[in-house]
Each structure stands twice: as structure tokens, then as C-alpha cells.
PDB file as gemmi writes it, atoms N, CA and C in Angstrom:
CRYST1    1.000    1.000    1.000  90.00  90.00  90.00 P 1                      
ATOM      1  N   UNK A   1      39.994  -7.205 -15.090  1.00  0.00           N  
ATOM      2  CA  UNK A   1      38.953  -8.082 -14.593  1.00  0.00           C  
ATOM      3  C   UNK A   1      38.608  -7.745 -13.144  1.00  0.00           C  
ATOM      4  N   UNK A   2      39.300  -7.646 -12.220  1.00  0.00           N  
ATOM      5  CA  UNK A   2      39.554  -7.279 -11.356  1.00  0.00           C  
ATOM      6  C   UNK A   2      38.910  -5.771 -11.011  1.00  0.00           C  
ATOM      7  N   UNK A   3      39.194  -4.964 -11.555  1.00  0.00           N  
ATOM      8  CA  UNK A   3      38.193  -3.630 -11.625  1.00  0.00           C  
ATOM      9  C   UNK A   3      36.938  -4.050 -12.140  1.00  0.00           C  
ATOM     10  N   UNK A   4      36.350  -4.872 -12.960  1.00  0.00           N  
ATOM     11  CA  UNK A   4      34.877  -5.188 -13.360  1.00  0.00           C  
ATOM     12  C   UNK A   4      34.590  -5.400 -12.259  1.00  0.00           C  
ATOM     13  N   UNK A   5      34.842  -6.381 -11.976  1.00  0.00           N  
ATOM     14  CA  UNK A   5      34.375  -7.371 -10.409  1.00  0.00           C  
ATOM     15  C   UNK A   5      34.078  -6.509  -9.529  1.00  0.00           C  
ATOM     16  N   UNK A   6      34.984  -5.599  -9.160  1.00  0.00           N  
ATOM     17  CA  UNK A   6      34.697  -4.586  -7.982  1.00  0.00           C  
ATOM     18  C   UNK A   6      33.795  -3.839  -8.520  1.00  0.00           C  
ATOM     19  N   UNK A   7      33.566  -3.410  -9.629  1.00  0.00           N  
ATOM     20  CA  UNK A   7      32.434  -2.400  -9.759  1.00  0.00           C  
ATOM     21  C   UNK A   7      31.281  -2.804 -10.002  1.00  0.00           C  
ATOM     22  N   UNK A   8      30.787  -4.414 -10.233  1.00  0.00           N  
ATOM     23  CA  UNK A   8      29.938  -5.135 -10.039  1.00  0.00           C  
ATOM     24  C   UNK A   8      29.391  -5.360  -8.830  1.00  0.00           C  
ATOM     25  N   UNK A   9      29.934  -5.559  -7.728  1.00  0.00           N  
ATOM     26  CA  UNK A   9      29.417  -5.637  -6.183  1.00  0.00           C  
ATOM     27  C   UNK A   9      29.270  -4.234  -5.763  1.00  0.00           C  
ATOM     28  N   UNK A  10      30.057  -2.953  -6.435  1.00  0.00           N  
ATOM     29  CA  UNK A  10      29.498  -1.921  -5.665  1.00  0.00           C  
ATOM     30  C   UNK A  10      28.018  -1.695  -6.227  1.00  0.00           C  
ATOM     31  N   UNK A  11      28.022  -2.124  -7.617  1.00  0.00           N  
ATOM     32  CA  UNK A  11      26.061  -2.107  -8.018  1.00  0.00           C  
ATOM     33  C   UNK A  11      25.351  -3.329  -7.253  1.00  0.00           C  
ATOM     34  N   UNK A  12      26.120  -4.200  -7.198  1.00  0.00           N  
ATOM     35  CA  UNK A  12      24.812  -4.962  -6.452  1.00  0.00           C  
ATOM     36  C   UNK A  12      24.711  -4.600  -4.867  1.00  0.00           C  
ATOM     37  N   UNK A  13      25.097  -4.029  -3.996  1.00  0.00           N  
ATOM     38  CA  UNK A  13      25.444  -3.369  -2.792  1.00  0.00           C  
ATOM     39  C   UNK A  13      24.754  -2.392  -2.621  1.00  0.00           C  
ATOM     40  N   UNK A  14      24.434  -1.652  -3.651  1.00  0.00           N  
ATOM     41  CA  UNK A  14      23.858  -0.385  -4.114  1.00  0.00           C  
ATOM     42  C   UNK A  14      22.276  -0.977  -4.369  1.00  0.00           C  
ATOM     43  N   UNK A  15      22.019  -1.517  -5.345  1.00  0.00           N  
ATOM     44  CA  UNK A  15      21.099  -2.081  -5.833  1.00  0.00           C  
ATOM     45  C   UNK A  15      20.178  -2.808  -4.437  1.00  0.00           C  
ATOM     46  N   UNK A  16      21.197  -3.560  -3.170  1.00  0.00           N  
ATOM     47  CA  UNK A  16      20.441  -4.341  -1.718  1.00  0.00           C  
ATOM     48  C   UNK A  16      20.263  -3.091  -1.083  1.00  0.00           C  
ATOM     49  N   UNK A  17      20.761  -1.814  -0.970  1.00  0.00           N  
ATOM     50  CA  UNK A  17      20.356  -1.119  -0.095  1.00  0.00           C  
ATOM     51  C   UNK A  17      19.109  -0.087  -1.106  1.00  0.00           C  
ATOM     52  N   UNK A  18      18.903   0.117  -2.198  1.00  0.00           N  
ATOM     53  CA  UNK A  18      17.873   0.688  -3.074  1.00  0.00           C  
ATOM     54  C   UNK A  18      17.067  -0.406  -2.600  1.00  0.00           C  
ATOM     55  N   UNK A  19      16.309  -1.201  -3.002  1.00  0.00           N  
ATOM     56  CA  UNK A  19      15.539  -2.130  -2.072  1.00  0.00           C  
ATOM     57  C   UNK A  19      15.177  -2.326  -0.817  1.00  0.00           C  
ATOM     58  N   UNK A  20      16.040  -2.534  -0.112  1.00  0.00           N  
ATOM     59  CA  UNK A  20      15.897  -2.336   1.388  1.00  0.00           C  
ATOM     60  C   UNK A  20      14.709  -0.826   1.365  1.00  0.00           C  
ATOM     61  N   UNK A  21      15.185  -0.137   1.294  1.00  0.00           N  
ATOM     62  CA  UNK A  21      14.976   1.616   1.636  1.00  0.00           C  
ATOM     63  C   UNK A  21      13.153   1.210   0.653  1.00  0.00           C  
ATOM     64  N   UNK A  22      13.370   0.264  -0.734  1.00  0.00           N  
ATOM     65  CA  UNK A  22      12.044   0.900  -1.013  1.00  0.00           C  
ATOM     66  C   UNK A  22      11.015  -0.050  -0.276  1.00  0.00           C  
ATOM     67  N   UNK A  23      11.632  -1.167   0.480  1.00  0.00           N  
ATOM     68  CA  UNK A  23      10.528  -2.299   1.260  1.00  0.00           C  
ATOM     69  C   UNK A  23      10.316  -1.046   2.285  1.00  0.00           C  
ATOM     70  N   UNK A  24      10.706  -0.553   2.982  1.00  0.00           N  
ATOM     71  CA  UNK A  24      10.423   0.097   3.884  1.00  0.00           C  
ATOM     72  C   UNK A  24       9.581   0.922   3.981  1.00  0.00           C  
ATOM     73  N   UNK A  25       9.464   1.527   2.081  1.00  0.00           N  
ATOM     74  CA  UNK A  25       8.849   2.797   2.239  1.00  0.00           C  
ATOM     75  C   UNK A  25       7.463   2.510   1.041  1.00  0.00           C  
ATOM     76  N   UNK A  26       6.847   1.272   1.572  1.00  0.00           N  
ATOM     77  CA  UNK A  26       5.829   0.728   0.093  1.00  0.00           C  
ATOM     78  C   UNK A  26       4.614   1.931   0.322  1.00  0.00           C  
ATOM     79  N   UNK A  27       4.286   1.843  -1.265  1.00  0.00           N  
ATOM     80  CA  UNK A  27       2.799   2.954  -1.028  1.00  0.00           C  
ATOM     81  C   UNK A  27       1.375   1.825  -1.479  1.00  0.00           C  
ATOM     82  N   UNK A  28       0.699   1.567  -1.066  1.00  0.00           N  
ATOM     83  CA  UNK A  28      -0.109   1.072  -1.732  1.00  0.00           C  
ATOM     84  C   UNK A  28      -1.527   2.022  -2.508  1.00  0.00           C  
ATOM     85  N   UNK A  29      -0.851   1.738  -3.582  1.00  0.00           N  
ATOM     86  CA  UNK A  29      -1.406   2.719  -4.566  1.00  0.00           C  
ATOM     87  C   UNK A  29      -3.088   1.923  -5.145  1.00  0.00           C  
ATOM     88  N   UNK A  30      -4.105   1.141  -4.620  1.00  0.00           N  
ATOM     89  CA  UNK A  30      -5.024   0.524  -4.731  1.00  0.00           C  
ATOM     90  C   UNK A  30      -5.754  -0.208  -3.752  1.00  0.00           C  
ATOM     91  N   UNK A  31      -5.952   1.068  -2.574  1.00  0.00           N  
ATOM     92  CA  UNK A  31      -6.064   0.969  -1.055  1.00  0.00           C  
ATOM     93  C   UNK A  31      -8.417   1.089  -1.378  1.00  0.00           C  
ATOM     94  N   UNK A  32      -8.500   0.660  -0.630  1.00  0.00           N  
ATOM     95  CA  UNK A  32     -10.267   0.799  -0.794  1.00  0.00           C  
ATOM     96  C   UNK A  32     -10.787   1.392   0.666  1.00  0.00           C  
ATOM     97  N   UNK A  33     -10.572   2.596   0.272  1.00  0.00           N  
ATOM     98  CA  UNK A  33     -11.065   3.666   1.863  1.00  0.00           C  
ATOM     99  C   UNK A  33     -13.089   3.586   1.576  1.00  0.00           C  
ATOM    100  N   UNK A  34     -13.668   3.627   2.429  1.00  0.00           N  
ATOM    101  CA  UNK A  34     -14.846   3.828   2.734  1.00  0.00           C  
ATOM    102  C   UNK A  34     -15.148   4.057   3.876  1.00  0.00           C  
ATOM    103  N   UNK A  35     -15.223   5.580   4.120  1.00  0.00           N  
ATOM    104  CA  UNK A  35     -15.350   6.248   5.205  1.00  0.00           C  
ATOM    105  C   UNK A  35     -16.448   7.073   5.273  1.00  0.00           C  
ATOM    106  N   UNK A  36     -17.252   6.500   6.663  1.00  0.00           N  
ATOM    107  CA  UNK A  36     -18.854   6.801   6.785  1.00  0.00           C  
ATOM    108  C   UNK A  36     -19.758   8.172   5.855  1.00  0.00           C  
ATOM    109  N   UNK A  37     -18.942   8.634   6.141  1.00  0.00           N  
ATOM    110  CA  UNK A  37     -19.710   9.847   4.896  1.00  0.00           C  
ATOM    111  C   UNK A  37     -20.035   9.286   3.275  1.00  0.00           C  
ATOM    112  N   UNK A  38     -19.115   8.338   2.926  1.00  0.00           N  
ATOM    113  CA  UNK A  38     -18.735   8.033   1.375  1.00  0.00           C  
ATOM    114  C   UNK A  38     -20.111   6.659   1.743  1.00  0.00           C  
ATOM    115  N   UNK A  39     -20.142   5.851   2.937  1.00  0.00           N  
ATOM    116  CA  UNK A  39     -21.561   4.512   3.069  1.00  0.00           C  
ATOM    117  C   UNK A  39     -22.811   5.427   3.358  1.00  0.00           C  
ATOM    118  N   UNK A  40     -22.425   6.406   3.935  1.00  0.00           N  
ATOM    119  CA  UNK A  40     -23.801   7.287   3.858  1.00  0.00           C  
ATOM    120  C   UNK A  40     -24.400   8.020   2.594  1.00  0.00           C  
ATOM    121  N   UNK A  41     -23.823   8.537   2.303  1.00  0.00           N  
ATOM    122  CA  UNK A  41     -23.827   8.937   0.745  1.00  0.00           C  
ATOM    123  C   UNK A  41     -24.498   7.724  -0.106  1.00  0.00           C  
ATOM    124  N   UNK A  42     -23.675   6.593  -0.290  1.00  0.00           N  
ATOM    125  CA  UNK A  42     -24.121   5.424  -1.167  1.00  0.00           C  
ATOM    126  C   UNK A  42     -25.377   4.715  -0.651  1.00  0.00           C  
ATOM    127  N   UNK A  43     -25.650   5.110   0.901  1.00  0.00           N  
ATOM    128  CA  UNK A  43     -26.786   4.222   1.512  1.00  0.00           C  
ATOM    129  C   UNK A  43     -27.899   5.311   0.901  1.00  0.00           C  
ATOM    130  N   UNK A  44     -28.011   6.623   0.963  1.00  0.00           N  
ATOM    131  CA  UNK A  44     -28.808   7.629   0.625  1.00  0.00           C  
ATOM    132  C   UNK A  44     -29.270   7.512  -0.698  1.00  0.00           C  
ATOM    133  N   UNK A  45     -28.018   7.034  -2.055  1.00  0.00           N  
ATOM    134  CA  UNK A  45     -28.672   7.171  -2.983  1.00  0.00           C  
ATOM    135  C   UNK A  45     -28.740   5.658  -3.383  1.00  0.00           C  
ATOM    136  N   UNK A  46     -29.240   4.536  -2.426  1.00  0.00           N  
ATOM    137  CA  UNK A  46     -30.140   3.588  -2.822  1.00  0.00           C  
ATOM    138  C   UNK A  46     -29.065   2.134  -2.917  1.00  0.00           C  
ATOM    139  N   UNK A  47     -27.757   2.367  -1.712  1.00  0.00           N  
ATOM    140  CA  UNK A  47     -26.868   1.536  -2.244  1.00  0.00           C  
ATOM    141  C   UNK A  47     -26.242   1.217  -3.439  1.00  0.00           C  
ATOM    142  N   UNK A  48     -25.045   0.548  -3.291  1.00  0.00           N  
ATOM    143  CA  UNK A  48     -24.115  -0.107  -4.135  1.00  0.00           C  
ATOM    144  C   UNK A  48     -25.051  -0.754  -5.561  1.00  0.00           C  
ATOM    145  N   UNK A  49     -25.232  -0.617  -6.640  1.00  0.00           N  
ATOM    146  CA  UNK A  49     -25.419  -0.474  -8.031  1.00  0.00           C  
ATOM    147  C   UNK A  49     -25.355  -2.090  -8.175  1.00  0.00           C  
ATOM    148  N   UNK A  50     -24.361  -2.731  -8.091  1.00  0.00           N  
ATOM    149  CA  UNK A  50     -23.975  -3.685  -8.209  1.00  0.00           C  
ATOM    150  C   UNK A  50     -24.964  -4.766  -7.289  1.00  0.00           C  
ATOM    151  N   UNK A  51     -25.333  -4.363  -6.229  1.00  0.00           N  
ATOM    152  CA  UNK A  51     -26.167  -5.500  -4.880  1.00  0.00           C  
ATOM    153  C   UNK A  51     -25.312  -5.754  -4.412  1.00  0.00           C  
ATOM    154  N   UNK A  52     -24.091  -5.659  -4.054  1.00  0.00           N  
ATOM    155  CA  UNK A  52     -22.941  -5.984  -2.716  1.00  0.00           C  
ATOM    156  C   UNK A  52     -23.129  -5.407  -1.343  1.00  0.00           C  
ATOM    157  N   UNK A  53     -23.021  -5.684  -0.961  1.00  0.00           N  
ATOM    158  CA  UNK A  53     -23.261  -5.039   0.628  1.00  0.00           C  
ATOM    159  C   UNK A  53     -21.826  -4.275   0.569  1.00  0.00           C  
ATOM    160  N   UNK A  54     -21.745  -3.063   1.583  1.00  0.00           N  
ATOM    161  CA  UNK A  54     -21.215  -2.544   1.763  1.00  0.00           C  
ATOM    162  C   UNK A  54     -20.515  -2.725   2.467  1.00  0.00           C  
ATOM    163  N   UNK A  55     -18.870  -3.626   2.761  1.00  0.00           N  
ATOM    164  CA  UNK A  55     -17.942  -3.829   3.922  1.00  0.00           C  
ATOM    165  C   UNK A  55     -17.695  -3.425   4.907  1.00  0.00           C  
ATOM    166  N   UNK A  56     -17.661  -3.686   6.234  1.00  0.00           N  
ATOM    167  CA  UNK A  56     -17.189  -2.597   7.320  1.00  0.00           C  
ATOM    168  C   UNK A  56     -15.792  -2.288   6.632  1.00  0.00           C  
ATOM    169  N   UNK A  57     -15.796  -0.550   7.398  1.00  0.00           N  
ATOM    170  CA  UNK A  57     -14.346  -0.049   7.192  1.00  0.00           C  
ATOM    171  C   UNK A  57     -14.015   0.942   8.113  1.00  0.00           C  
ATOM    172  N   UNK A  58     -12.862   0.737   8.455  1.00  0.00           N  
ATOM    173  CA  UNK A  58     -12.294   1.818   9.920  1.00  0.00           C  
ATOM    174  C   UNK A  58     -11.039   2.079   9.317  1.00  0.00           C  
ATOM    175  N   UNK A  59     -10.719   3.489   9.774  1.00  0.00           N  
ATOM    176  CA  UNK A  59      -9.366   4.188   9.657  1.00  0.00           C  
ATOM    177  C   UNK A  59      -8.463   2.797  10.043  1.00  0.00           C  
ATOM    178  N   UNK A  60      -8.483   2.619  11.708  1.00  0.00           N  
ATOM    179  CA  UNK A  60      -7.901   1.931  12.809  1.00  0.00           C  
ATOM    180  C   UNK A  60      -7.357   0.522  11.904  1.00  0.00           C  
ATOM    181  N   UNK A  61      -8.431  -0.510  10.608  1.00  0.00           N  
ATOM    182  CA  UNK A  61      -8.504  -1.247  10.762  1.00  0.00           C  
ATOM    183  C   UNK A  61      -7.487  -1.530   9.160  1.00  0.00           C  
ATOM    184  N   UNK A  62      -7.966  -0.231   8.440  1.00  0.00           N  
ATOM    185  CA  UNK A  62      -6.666  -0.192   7.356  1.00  0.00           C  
ATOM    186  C   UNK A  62      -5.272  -0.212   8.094  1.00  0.00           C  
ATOM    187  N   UNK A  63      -5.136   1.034   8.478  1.00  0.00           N  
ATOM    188  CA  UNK A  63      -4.120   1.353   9.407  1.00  0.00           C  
ATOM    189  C   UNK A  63      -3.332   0.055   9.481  1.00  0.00           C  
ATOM    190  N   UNK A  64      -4.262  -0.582  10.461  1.00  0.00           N  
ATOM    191  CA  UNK A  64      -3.438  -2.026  10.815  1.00  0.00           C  
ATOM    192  C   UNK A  64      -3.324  -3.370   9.950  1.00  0.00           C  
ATOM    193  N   UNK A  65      -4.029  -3.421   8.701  1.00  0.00           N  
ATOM    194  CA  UNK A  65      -3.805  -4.076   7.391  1.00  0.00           C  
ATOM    195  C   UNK A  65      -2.406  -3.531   7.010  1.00  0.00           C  
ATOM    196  N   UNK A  66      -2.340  -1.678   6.825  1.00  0.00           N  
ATOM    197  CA  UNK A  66      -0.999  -1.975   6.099  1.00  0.00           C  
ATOM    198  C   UNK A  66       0.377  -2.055   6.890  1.00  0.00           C  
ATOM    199  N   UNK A  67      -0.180  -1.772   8.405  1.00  0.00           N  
ATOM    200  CA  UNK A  67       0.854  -2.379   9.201  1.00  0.00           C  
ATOM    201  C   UNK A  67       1.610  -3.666   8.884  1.00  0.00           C  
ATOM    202  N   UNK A  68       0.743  -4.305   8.837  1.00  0.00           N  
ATOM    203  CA  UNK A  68       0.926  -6.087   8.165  1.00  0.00           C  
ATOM    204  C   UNK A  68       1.624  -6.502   7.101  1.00  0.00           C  
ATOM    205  N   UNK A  69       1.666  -5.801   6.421  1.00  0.00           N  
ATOM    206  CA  UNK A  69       2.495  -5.688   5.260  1.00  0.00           C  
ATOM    207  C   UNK A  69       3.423  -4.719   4.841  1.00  0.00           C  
ATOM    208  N   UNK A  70       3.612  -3.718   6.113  1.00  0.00           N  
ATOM    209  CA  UNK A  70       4.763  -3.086   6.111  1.00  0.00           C  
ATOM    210  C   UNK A  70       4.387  -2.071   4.888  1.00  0.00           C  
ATOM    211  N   UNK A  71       3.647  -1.880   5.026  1.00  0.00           N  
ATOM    212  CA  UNK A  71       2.719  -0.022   3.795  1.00  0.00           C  
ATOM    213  C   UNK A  71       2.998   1.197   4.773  1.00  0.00           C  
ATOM    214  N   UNK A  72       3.800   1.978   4.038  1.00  0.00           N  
ATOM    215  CA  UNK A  72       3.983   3.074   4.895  1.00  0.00           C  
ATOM    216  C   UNK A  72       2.374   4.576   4.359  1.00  0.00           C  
ATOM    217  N   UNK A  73       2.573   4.602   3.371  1.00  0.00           N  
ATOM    218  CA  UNK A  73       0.866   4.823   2.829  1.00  0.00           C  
ATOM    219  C   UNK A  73       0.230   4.062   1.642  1.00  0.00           C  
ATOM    220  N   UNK A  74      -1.263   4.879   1.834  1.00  0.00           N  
ATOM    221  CA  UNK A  74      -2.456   4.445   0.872  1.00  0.00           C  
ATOM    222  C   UNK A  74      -2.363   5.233   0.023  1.00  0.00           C  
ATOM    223  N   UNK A  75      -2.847   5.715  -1.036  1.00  0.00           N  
ATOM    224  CA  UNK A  75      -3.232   6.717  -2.097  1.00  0.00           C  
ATOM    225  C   UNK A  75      -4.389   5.774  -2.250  1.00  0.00           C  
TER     226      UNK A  75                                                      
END                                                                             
């Protein structure tokens, strides 16, 4: 019993530092880049399809969104 037990906390020990390591290292895989070439492009061929206006968007301003939530990248 005694050997279970211990080899139970070395997985959960294991398991807090696998976690730890992946909060640290989040990707956000459903990031919405629109960078002036891509609003120029869409302004050229007659805007957004839909009628939405087109959001401001800055490198600087993602950047500091996924700062906020601790995103180490976008894809």
C-alpha cells in the first residue's frame, strides 16, 4: 500500500509540474491577425462580404492581449 501511495504523488507531482510548464507555454491557436495589407486588400475588393466593419488591429495591441493571458504565441 505504501508503495501505491508513493507512486501516486510521484504522478500527481509530475502531472503539477506538466501543467505548470504548459500554463506557461499556451499557444493560442484561434488568434484574428489583420494586418494592413490583409484591410487593404479587403478595402480594395469592396470590403468585408458580410457588412462588418473592419476592427482596428496592431501587432503592439495583440501582443499585449496575449500578454494578458499569459499566450506565449498565436498561430
Amino acid at each position: 500500500m505504501h508503495a501505491a501511495m508513493s507512486l501516486l504523488c510521484k504522478y500527481l507531482a509530475l502531472a503539477a509540474t506538466f501543467t505548470s510548464v504548459l500554463a506557461a507555454q499556451r499557444i493560442d491557436t484561434h488568434i484574428h491577425a489583420l494586418p494592413p495589407a490583409y484591410i487593404k486588400a479587403l478595402e480594395a475588393a469592396g470590403g468585408d462580404p458580410s457588412g462588418y466593419p473592419s476592427p482596428d488591429w496592431t501587432l503592439d495591441a495583440a501582443i499585449h492581449s496575449m500578454n494578458l493571458v499569459g499566450t506565449s504565441v498565436g498561430e
